[in-house]
N, CA, C and O atoms as CSV, one atom per row, in Angstrom:
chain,resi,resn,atom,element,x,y,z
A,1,UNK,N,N,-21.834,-13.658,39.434
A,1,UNK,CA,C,-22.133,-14.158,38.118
A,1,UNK,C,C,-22.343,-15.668,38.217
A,1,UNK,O,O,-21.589,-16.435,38.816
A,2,UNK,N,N,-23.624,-16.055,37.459
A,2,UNK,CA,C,-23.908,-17.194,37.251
A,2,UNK,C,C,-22.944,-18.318,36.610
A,2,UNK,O,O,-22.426,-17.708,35.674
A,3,UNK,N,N,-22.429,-19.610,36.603
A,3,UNK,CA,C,-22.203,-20.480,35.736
A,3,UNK,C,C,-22.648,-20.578,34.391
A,3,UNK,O,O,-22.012,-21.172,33.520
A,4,UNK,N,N,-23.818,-19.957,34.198
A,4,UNK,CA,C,-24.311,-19.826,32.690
A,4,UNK,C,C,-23.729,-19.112,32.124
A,4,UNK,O,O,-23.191,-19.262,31.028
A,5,UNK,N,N,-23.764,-17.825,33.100
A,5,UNK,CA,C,-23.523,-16.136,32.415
A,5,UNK,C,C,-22.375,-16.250,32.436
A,5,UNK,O,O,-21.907,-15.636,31.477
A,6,UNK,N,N,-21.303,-16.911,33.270
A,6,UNK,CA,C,-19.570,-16.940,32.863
A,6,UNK,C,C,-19.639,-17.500,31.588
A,6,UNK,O,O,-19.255,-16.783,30.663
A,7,UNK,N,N,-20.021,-18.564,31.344
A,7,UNK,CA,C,-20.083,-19.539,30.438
A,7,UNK,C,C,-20.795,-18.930,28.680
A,7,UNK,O,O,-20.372,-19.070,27.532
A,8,UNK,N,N,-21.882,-18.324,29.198
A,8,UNK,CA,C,-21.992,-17.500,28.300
A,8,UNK,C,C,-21.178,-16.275,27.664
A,8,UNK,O,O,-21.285,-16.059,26.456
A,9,UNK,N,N,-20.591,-15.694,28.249
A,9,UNK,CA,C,-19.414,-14.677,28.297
A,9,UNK,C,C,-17.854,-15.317,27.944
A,9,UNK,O,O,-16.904,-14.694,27.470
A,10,UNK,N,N,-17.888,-16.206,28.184
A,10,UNK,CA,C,-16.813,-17.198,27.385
A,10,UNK,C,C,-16.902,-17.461,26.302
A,10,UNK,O,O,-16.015,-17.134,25.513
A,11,UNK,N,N,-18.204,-18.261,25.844
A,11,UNK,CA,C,-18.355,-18.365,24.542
A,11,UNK,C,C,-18.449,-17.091,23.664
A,11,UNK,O,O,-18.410,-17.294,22.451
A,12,UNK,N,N,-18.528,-16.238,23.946
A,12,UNK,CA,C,-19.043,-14.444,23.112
A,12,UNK,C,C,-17.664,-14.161,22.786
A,12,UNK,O,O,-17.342,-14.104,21.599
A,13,UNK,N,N,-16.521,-13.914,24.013
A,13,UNK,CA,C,-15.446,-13.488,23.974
A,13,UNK,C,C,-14.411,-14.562,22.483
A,13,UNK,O,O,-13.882,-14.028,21.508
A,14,UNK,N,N,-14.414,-16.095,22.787
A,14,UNK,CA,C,-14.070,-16.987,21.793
A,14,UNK,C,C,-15.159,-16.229,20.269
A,14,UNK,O,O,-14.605,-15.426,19.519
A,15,UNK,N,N,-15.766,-16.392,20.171
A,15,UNK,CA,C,-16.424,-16.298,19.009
A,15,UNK,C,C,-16.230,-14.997,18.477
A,15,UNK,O,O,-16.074,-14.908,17.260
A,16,UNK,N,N,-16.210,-13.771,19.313
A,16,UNK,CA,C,-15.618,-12.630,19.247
A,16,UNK,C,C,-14.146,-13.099,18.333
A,16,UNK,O,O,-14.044,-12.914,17.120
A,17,UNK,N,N,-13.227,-13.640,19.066
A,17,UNK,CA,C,-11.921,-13.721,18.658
A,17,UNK,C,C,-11.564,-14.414,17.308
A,17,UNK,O,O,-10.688,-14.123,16.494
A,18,UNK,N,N,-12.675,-15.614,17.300
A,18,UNK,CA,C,-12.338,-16.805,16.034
A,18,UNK,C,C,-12.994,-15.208,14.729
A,18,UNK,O,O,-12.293,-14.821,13.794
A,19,UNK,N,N,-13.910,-14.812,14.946
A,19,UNK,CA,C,-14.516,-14.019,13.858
A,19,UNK,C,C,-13.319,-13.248,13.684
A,19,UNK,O,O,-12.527,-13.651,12.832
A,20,UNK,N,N,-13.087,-12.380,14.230
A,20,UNK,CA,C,-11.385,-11.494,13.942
A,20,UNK,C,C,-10.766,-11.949,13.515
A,20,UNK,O,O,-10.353,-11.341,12.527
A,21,UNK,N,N,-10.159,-13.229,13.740
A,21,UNK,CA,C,-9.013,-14.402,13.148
A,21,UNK,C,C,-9.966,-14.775,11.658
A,21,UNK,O,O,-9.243,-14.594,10.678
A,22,UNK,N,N,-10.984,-15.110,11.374
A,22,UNK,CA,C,-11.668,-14.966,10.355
A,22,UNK,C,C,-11.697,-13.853,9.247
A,22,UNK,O,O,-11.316,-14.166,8.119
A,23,UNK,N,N,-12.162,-12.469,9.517
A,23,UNK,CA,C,-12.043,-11.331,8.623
A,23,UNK,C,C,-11.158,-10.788,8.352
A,23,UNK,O,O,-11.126,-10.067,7.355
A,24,UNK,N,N,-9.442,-11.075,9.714
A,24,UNK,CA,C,-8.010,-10.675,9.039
A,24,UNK,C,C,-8.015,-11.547,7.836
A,24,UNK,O,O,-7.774,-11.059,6.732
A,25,UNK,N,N,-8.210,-12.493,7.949
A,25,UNK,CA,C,-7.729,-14.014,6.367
A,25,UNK,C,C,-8.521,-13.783,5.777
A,25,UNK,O,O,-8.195,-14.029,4.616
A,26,UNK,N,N,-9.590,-13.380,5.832
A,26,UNK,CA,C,-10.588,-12.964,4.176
A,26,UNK,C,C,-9.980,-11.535,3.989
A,26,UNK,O,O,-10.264,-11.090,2.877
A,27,UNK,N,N,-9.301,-10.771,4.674
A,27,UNK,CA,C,-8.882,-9.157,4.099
A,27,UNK,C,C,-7.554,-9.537,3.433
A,27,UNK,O,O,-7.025,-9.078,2.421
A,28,UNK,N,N,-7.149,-10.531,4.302
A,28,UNK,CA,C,-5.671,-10.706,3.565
A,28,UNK,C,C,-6.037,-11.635,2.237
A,28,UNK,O,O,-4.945,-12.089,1.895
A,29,UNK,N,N,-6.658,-11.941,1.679
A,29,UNK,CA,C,-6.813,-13.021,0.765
A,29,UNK,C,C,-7.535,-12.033,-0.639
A,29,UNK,O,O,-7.361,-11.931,-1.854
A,30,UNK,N,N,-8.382,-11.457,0.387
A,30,UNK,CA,C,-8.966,-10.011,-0.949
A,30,UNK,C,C,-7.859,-8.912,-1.332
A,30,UNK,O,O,-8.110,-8.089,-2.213
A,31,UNK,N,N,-6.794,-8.914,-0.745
A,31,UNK,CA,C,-5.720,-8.096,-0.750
A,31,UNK,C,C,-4.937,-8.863,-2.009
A,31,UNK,O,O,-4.440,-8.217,-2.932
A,32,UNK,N,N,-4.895,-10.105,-1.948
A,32,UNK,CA,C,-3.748,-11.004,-2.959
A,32,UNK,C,C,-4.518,-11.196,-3.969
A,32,UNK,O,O,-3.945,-11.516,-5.010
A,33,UNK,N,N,-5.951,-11.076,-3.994
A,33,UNK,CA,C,-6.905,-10.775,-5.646
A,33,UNK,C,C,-6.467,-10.286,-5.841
A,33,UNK,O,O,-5.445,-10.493,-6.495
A,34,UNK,N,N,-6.890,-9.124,-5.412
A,34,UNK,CA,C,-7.243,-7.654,-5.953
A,34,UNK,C,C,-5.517,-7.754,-6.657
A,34,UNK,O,O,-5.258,-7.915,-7.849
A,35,UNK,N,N,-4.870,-7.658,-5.926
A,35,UNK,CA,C,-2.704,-7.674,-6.851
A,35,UNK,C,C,-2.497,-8.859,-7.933
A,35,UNK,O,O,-1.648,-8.881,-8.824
A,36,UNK,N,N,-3.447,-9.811,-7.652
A,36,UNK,CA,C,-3.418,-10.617,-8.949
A,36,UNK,C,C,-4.376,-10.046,-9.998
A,36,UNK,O,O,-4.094,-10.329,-11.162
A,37,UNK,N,N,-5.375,-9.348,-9.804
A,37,UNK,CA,C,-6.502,-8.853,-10.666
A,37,UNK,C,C,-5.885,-7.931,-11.422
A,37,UNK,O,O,-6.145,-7.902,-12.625
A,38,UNK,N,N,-4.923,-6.974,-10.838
A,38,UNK,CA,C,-4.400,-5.987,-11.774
A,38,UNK,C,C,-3.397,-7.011,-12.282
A,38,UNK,O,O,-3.603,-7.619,-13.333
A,39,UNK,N,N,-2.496,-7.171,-11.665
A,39,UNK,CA,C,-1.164,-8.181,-13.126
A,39,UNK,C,C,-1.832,-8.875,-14.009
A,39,UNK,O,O,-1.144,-9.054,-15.015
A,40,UNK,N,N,-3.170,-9.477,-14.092
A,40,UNK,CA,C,-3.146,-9.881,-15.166
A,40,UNK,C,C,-3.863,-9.012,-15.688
A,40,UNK,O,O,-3.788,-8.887,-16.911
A,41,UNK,N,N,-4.692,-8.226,-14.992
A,41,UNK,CA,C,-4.816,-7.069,-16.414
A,41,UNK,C,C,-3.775,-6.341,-16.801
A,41,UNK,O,O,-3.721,-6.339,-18.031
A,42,UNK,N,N,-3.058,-5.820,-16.388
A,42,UNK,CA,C,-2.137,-5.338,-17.003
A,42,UNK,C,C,-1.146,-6.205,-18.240
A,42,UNK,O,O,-0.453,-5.818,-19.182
A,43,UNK,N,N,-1.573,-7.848,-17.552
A,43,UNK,CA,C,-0.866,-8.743,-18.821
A,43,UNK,C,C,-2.082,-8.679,-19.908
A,43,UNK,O,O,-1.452,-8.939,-20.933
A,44,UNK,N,N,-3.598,-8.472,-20.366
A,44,UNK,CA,C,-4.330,-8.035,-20.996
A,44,UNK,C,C,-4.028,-7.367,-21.751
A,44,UNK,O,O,-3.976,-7.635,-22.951
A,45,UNK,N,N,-3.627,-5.848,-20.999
A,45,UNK,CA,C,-3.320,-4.362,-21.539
A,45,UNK,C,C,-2.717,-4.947,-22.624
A,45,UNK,O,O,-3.298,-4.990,-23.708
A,46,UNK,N,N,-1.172,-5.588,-22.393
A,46,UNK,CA,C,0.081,-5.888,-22.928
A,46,UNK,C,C,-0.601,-6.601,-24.463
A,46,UNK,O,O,-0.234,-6.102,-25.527
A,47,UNK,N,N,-1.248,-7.367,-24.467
A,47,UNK,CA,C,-1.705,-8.260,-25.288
A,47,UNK,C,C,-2.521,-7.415,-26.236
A,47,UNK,O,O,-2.210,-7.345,-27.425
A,48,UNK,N,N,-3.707,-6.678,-25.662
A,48,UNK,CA,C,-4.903,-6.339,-26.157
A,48,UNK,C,C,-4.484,-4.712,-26.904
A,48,UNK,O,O,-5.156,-4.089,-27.726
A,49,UNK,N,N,-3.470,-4.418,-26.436
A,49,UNK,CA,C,-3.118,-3.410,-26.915
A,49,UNK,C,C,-1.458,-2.720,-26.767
A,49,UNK,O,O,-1.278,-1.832,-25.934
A,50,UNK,N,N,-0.519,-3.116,-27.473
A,50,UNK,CA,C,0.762,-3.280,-27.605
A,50,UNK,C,C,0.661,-1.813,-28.032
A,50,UNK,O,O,-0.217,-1.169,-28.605
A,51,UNK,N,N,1.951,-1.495,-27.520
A,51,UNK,CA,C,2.696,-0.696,-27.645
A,51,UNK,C,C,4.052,-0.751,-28.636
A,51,UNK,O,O,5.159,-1.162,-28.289
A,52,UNK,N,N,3.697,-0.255,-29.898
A,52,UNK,CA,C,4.699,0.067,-30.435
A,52,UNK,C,C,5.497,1.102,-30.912
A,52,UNK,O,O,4.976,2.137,-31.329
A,53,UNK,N,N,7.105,0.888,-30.894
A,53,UNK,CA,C,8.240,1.621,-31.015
A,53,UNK,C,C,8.682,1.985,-32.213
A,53,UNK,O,O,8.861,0.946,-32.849
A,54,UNK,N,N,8.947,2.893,-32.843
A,54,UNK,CA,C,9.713,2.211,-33.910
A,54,UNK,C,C,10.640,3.087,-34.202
A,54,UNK,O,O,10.205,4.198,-34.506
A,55,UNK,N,N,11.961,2.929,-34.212
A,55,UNK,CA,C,13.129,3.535,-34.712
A,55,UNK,C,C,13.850,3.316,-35.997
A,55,UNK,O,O,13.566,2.225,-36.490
A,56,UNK,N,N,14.752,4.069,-36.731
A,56,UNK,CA,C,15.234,3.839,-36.928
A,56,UNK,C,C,16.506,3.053,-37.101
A,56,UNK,O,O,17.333,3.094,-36.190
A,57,UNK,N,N,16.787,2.212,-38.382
A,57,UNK,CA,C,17.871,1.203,-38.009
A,57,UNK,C,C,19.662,1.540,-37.762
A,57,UNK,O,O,20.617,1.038,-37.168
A,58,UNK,N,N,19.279,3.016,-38.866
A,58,UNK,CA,C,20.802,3.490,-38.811
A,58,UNK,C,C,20.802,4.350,-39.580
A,58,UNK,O,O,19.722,4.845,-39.898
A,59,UNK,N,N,22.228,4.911,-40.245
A,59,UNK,CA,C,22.270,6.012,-40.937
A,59,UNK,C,C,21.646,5.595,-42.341
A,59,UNK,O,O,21.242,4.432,-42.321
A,60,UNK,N,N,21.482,6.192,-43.448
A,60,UNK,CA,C,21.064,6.114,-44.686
A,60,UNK,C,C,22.216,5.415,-45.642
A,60,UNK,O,O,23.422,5.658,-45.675
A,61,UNK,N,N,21.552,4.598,-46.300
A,61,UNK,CA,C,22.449,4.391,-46.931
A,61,UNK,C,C,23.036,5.087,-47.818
A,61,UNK,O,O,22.315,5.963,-48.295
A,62,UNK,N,N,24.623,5.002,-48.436
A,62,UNK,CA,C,25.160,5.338,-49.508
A,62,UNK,C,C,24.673,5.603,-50.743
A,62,UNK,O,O,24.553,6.698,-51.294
A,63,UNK,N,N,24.362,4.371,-51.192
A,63,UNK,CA,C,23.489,4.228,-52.050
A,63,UNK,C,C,22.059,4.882,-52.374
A,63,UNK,O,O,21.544,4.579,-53.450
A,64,UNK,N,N,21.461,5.661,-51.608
A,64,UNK,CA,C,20.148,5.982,-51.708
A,64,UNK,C,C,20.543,7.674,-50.979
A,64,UNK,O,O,21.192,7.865,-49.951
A,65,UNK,N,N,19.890,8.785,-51.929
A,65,UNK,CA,C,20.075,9.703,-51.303
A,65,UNK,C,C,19.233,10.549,-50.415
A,65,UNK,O,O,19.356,11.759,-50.226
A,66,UNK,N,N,18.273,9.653,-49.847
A,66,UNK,CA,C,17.377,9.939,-49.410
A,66,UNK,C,C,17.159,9.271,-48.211
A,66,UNK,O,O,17.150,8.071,-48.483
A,67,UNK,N,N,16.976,9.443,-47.005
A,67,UNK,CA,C,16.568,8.362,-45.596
A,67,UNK,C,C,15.130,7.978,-45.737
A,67,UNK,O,O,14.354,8.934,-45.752
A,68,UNK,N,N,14.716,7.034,-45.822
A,68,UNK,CA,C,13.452,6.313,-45.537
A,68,UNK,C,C,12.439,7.123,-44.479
A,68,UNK,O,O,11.356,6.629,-44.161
């Protein structure tokens, strides 16, 4: 093997490696959207459309012979 062709084969193998070290940190970074994309939709949901409960406060009163 030539001095070029080592040399060339060096640089492939590096550039090979930096790109890998590259697309793990863009997968890991689209991974921490995407988990922020839902919490705040889900803080949306919360907002845009509440959920309500409603119970009763207690027994009836005395006074009234009837429960609300």
């Amino acid at each position: 093997m030539t001095s070029v062709e080592c040399l060339r084969q060096f640089v492939s193998e590096r550039l090979a490696a930096a790109a890998e070290d590259i697309f793990g940190v863009f997968q890991r970074a689209v991974v921490e959207y995407e988990a922020e994309i839902r919490r705040q939709q889900r803080l949306l949901d919360v907002v845009w459309k509440p959920e309500i409960k409603l119970q009763r406060i207690g027994a009836c009163s005395r006074h009234h012979s009837a429960c609300m």
